[in-house]
C-alpha positions in Angstrom: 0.0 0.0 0.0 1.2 3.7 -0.7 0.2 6.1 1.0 -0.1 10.2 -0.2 3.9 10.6 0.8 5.0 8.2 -2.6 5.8 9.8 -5.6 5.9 8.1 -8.9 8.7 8.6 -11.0 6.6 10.5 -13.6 6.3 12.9 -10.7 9.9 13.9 -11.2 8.9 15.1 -14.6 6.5 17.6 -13.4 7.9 21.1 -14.4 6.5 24.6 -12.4 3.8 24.2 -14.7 2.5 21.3 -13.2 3.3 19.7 -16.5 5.2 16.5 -17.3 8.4 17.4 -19.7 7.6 16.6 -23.5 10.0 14.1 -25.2 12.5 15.6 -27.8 11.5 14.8 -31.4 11.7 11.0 -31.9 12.0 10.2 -27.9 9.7 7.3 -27.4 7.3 9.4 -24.5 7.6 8.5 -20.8 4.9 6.1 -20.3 7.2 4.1 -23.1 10.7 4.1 -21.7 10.3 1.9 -18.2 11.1 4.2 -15.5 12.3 3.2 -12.3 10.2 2.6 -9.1 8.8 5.3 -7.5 10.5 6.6 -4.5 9.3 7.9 -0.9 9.1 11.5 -0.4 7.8 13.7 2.2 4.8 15.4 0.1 1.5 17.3 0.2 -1.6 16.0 2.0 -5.2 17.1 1.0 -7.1 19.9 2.7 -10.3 18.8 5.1 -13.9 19.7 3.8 -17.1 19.0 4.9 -16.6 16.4 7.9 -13.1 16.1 7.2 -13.9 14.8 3.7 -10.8 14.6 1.3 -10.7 17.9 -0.4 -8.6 18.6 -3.7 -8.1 22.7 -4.0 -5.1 23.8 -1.4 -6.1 26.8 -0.6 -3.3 28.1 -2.6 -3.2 28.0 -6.0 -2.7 24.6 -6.8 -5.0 21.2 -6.1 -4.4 17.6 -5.4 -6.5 14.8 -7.1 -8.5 13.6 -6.5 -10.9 16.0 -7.8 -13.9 13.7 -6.6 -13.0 11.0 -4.6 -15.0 7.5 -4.3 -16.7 5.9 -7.0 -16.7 8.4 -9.9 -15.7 6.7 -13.2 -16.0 6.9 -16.7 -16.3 11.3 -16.3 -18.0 12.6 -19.2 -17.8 17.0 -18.7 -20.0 19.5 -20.4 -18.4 22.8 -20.9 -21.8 25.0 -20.7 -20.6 28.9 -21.0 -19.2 29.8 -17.9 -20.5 26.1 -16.4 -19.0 22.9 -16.2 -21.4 20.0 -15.5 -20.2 15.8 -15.2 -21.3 12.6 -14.6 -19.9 9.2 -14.6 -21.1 5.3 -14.6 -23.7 4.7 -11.8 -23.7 1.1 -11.9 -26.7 -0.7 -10.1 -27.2 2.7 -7.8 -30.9 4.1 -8.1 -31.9 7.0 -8.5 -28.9 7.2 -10.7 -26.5 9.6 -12.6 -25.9 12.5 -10.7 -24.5 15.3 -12.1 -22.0 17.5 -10.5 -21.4 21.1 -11.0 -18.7 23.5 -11.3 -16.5 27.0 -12.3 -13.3 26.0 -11.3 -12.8 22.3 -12.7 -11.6 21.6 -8.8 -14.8 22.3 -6.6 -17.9 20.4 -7.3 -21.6 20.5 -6.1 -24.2 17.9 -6.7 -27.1 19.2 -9.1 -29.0 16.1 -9.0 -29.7 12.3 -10.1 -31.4 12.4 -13.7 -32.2 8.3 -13.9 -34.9 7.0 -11.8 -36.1 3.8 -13.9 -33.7 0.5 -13.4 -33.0 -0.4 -16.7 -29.7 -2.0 -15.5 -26.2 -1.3 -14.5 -24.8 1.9 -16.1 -21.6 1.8 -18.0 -20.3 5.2 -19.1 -22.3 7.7 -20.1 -22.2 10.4 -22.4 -23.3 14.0 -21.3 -23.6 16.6 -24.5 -26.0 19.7 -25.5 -26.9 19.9 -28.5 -29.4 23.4 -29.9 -30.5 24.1 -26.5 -31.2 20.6 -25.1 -29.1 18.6 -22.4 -28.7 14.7 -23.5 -27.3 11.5 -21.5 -26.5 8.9 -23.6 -25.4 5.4 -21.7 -25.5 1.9 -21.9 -27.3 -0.5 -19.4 -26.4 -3.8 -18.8 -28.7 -6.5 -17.9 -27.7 -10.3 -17.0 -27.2 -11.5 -20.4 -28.4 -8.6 -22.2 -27.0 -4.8 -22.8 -28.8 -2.2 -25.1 -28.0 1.5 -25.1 -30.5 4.4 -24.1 -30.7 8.0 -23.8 -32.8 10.4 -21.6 -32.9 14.2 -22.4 -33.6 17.4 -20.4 -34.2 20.9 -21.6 -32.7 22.3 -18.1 -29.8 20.5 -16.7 -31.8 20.5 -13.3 -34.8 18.5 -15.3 -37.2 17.2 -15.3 -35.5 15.0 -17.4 -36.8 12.3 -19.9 -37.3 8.5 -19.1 -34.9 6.1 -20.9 -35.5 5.6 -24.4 -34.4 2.5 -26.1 -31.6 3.3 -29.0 -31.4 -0.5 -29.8 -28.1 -0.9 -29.8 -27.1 -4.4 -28.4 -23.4 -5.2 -27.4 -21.9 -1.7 -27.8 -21.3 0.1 -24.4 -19.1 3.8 -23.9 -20.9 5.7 -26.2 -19.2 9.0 -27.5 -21.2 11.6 -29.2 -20.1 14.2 -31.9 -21.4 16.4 -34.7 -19.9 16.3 -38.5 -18.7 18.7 -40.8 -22.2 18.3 -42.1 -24.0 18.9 -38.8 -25.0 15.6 -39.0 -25.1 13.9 -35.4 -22.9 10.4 -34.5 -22.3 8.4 -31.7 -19.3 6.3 -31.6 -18.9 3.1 -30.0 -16.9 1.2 -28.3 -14.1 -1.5 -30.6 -14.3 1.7 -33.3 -18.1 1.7 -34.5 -19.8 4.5 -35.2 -24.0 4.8 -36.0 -26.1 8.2 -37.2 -28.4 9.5 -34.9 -31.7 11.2 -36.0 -31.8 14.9 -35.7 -33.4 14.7 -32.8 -30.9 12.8 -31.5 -33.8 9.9 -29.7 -32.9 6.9 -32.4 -30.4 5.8 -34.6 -30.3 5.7 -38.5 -28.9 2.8 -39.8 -26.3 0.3 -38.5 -23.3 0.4 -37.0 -19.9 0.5 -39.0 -16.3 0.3 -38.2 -14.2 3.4 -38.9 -11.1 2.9 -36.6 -8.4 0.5 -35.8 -7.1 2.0 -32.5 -3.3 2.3 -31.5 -2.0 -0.9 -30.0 0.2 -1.3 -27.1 3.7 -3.8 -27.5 2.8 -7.4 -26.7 4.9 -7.9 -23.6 2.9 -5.1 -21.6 1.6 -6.0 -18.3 -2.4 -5.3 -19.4 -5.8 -6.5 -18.5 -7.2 -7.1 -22.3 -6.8 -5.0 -25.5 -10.9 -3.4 -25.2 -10.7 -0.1 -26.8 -13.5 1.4 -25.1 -14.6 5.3 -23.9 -14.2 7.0 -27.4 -14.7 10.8 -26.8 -14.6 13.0 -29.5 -14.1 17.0 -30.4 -13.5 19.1 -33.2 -10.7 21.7 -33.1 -9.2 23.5 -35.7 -9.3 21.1 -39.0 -9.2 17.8 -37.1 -11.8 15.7 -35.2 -9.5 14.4 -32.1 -11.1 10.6 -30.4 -9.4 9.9 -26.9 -10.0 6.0 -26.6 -9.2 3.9 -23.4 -7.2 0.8 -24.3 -5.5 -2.1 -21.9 -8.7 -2.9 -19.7 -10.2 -1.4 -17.2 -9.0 -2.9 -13.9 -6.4 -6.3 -13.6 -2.8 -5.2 -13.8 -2.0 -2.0 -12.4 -0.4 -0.9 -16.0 -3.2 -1.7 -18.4 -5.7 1.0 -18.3 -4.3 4.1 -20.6 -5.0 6.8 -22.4 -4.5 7.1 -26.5 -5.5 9.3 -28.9 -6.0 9.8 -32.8 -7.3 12.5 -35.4 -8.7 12.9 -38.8 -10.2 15.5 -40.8 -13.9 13.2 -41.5 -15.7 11.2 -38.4 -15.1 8.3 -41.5 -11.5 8.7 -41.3 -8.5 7.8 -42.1 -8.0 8.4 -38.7 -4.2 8.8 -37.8 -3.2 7.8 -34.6 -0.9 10.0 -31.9 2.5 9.3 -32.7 3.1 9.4 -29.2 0.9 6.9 -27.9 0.0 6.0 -25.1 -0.4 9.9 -23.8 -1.3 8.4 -20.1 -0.4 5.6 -18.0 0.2 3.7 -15.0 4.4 2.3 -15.5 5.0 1.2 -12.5 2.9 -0.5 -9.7 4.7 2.4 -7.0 2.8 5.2 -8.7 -0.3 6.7 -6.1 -2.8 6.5 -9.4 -3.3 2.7 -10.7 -5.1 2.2 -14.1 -5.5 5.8 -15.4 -7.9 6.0 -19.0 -10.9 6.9 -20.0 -10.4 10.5 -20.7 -12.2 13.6 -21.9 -10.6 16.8 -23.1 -12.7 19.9 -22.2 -11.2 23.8 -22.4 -10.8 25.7 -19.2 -12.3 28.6 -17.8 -9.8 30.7 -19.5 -9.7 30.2 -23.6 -7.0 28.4 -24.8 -6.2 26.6 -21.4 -7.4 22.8 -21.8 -7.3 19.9 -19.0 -8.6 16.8 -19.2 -10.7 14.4 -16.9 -10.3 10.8 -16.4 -10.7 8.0 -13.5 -8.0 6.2 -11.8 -7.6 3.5 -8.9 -5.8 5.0 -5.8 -3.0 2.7 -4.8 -4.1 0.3 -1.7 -7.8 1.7 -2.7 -9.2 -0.6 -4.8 -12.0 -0.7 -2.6 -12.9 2.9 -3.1 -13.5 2.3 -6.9 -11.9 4.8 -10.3 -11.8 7.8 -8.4 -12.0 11.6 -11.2 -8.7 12.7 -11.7 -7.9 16.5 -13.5 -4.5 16.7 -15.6 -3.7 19.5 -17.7 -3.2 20.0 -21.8 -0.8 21.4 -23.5 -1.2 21.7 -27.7 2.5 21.3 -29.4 3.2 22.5 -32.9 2.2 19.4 -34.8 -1.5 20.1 -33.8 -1.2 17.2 -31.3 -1.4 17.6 -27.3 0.2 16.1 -24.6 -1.4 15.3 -20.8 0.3 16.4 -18.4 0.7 16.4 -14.4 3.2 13.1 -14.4 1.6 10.5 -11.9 -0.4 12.9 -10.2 1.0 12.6 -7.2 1.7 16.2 -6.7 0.0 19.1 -6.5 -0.8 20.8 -9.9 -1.9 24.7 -10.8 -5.2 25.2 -10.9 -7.2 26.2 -13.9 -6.8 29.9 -14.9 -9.7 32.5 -14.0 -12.5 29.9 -13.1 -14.3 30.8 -9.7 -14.0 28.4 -7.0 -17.2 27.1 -4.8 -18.2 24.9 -2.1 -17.0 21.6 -2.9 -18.9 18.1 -1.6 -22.0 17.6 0.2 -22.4 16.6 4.3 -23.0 13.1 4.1 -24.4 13.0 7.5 -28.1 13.0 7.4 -31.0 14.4 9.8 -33.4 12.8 7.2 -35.5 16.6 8.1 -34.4 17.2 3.9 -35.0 14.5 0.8 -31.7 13.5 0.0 -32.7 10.3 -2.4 -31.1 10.3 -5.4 -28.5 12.7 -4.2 -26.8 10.8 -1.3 -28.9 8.0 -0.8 -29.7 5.5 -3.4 -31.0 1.5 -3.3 -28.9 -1.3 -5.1 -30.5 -2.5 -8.5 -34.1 -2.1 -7.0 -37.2 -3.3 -8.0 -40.2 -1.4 -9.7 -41.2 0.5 -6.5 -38.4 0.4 -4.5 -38.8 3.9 -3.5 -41.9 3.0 -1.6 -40.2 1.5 0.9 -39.1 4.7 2.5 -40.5 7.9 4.4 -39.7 10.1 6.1 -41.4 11.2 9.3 -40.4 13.0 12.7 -36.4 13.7 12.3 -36.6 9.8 11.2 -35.7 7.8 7.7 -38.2 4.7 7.7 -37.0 1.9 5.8 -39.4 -1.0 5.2 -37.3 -4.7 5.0 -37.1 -6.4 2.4 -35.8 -10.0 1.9 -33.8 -11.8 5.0 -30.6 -10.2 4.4 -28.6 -7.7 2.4 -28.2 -10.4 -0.1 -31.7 -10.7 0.1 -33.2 -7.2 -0.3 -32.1 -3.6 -1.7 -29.7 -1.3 0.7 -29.3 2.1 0.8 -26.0 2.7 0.3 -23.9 6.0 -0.4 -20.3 7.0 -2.6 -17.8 8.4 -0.3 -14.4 9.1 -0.8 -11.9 8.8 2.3 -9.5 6.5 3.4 -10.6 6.1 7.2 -14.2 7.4 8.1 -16.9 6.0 10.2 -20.4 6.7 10.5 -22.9 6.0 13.3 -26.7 6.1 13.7 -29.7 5.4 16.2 -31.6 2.4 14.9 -34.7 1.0 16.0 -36.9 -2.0 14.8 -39.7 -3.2 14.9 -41.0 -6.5 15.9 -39.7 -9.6 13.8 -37.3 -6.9 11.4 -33.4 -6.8 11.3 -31.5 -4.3 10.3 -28.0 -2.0 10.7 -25.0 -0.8 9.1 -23.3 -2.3 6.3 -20.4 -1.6 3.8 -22.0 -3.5 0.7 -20.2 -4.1 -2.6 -22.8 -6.1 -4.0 -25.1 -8.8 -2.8 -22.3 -11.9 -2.8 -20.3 -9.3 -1.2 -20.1 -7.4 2.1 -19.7 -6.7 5.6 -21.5 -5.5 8.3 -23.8 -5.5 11.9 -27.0 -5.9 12.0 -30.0 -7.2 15.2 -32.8 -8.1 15.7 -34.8 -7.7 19.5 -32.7 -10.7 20.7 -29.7 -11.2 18.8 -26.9 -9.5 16.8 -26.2 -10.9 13.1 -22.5 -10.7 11.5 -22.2 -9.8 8.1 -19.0 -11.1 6.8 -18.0 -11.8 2.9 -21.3 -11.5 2.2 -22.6 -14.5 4.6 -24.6 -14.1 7.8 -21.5 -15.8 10.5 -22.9 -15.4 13.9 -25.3 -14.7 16.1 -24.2 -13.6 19.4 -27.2 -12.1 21.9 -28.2 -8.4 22.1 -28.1 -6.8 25.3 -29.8 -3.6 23.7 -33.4 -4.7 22.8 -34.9 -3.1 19.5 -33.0 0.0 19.9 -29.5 1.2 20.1 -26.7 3.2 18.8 -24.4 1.5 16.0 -20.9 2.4 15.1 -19.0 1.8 12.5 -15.2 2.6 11.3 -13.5 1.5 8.5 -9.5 2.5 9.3 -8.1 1.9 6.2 -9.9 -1.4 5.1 -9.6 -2.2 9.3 -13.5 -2.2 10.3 -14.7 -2.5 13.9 -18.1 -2.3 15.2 -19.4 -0.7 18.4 -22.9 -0.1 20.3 -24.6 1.6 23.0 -28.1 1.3 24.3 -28.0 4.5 26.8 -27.4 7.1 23.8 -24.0 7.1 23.8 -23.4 7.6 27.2 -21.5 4.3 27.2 -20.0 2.3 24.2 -19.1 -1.1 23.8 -16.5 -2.6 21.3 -18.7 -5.4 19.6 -16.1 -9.1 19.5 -15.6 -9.3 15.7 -13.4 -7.5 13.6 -12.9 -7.7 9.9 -10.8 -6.9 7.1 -11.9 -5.7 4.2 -9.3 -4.6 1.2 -10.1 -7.6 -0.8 -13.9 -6.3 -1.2 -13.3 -4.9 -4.4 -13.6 -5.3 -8.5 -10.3 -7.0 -9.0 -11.8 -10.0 -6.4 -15.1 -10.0 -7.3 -16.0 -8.3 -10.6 -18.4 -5.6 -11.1 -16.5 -2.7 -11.3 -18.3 -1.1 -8.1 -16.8 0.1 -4.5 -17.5 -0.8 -1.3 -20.1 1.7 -0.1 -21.4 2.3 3.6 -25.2 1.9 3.7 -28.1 1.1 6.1 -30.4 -2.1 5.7 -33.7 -3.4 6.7 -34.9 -7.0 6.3 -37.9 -8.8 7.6 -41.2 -8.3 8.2 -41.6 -4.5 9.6 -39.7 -1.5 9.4 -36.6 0.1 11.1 -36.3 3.9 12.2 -33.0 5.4 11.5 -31.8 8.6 13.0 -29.3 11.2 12.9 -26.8 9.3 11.0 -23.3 10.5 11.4 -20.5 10.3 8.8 -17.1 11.5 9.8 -13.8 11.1 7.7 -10.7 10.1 10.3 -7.2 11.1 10.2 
């Protein structure tokens, strides 16, 4: 594990600038020549937000990514006028897509979810305008079926559309662009293309290849070739496509960043002579499987960054965390990422106008914050009914006989060491407590019943030992750096007792079990009644 004190030894590259040195003319690029390991230096630490969340601006000029921590993959960024608006892959989470908001690039601000109906688990979206109107394009993925959608919104705040088939099977990542024509395109994943109608709500033909992306040596250390993520722009004469090659997740390496141009969406497309433009080299470096990027232009014109989503090192479990890079344009009408392994701080974006950053994860319940904070795990039609809110309480009817069982409410957040506590109380023949859920084969957790406790551990129910509290207590957990221990009180936290099982939990995570998801805190409720929650706590740890 690495902790924020390592520096990869792209870092060393980073100029004043925040930039990584260019290679001279015909100098195969740094993420080509096999640097050495990275090598321990005393470094910068992130400011505290909101609960002593992770925060990346400094304070002084320069920021440290993460830009959002937790699960926040596959960013796709809207430059809106002065606005910047993003949203990544939502996975099984429902209400789902949130978008974030900012005028900095650094500080974000939730807006609000824009996906309410389950049509599965939601692989990287794509989040354009085009003549006024705000569009989400993304792919859903169903056991043993995927088809594409998109919903549309003529205010980014909504109301915005329900899902409308595009009847695309197999493809997932779309990328969506505008011709020379004005004719509208979304590309696909492998190098596929298909017209869109005007409107933009259904596609014209079928599918056709147009691109043979860049490929890596042979002896590599990657997951799979999958060219996935295609995002495209227009600048100057050429259409540029950033693609994500190497896999997602699996080798530390794989994941990268690679680029190619042409002067027609149909090509030739020429590829980046100085492929890959981003990636992990060495398994030292604080960022692990950096890709799926988006260029977008700064607050200032002619300043360019780019987004994309990386593993933190000895984080797995908190999922591809959005990481901010800047772009610099070289004379061959190419551009480089900089910002080395982004293990430094970097200089912010010129003249954008910084705002509150994050969101208080603790929760009152006295405001609605479904959708925002709070959402189920792939829930059924209705899901949403099983919870009200009443008297300073969140009521959350059970469902099933376990998390494995039933639909938890689980939230993203973004530090290393945190816990969160809450009052619970059940009622009669009902379970329920505090989790950290990954999916329903996997997770961790406490839970009771009026008699007993219930152990969650690697996604089993292990143990029942008796409960001393009744139907009513206060839980805590805290999760120390993948370290979680449990404790309770029944006099309202007058006293607190250590409960006897501890667990580790760093293997809870995509490269163990699949999925592509993090291991989220949540509350459950199983059984026949309903459990009050109140005043749930979330506090990050040092």
């Amino acid at each position: 594990m690495v902790d924020i004190n390592r520096r990869g030894a792209l870092g060393a590259l980073l100029t004043g600038s925040g930039l990584a040195a260019l290679p001279a003319a015909g100098q195969a690029a740094p993420a080509q020549m096999g640097l050495l390991p990275a090598q321990p230096t005393s470094g910068p630490t992130w400011t505290k937000g909101i609960e002593g969340q992770r925060k990346a601006d400094l304070g002084d000029g320069t920021f440290l990514n993460p830009i959002l921590t937790g699960d926040r993959p596959d960013p796709s960024i809207l430059k809106d006028g002065a606005d910047y608006y993003m949203t990544h892959s939502s996975f099984d989470a429902y209400p789902g897509l949130l978008i974030w908001h900012s005028r900095d690039l650094v500080n974000w601000t939730p807006v609000g979810p824009t996906l309410k109906t389950n049509v599965g688990s939601i692989w990287a979206p794509e989040l354009c305008k085009h003549k006024g109107r705000y569009y989400i394009y993304l792919p859903a993925k169903f056991p043993g079926n995927n088809t594409s959608y998109v919903i549309w919104a003529d205010k980014i705040e909504g109301p915005w559309s329900e899902p409308i088939d595009l009847k695309l099977p197999r493809y997932i990542d779309p990328g969506h662009i505008v011709d020379e024509t004005g004719e509208r395109w979304l590309f696909l994943s492998g190098g596929d293309r298909i017209k869109l109608a005007p409107d933009g709500l259904s596609t014209v033909g079928k599918p056709e290849h147009v691109y043979d992306p860049w490929r890596y040596p042979d002896d590599w250390e990657v997951e799979g070739f999958s060219p996935e993520g295609p995002k495209l722009m227009r600048r100057g004469e050429y259409f540029y496509m950033i693609t994500a090659v190497g896999g997602t997740a699996g080798p530390p390496t794989g994941h990268m960043v690679i680029a190619a141009r042409a002067k027609s969406l149909a090509g030739p497309w020429e590829n980046h002579p100085r492929n890959p433009l981003v990636r992990t080299v060495d398994n030292a470096e604080m960022w692990w499987s950096r890709g799926h990027a988006t260029l977008v232009e700064g607050p200032t014109p002619g300043d360019w960054w780019t987004v994309y989503h990386g593993y933190e090192n000895g984080y797995y479990t908190l999922g591809r965390q959005t990481l901010l890079a800047p772009v610099t344009w070289t004379a061959d009408g190419w551009f480089e990422i900089g910002g080395g392994d982004l293990s430094q701080p970097i200089k912010k974006p010129k003249g954008g106008k910084p705002g509150p950053h994050g969101m208080a994860l603790s929760d009152d319940f006295s405001t609605d914050k479904y959708g925002v904070q709070w959402n189920f795990f792939d829930p059924k039609p209705g899901e949403q009914d099983r919870i009200r809110r009443e008297g300073g309480a969140l009521i959350l009817k059970g469902a099933g006989e376990a998390p494995s069982t039933g639909s938890p409410l689980i939230f993203v957040n973004g530090d290393q060491a945190y816990e969160i506590e809450c009052e619970i109380e059940i009622e009669p023949e009902t379970r329920a407590g505090l989790i950290l859920f990954y999916d329903r084969q996997l997770y961790c957790g406490l839970g009771f019943d009026a008699k007993n406790f219930v152990t969650h551990q690697y996604g089993i129910e292990r143990g029942r030992p008796a409960n001393p509290h009744g139907a009513k207590m206060l839980m805590r957990l805290r999760n120390n750096r993948h370290i979680v221990s449990f404790h309770t009180s029944g006099d309202g936290g007058k006293t607190w007792k250590r409960f006897d099982r501890g667990m580790e939990v760093s293997g809870y995570h995509h490269n163990v079990r699949g999925g592509f998801l993090m291991l989220k805190p949540g509350l459950y409720a199983a059984g026949k009644g309903s459990a009050r929650f109140r005043n749930f706590q979330y506090r990050a740890l040092d």
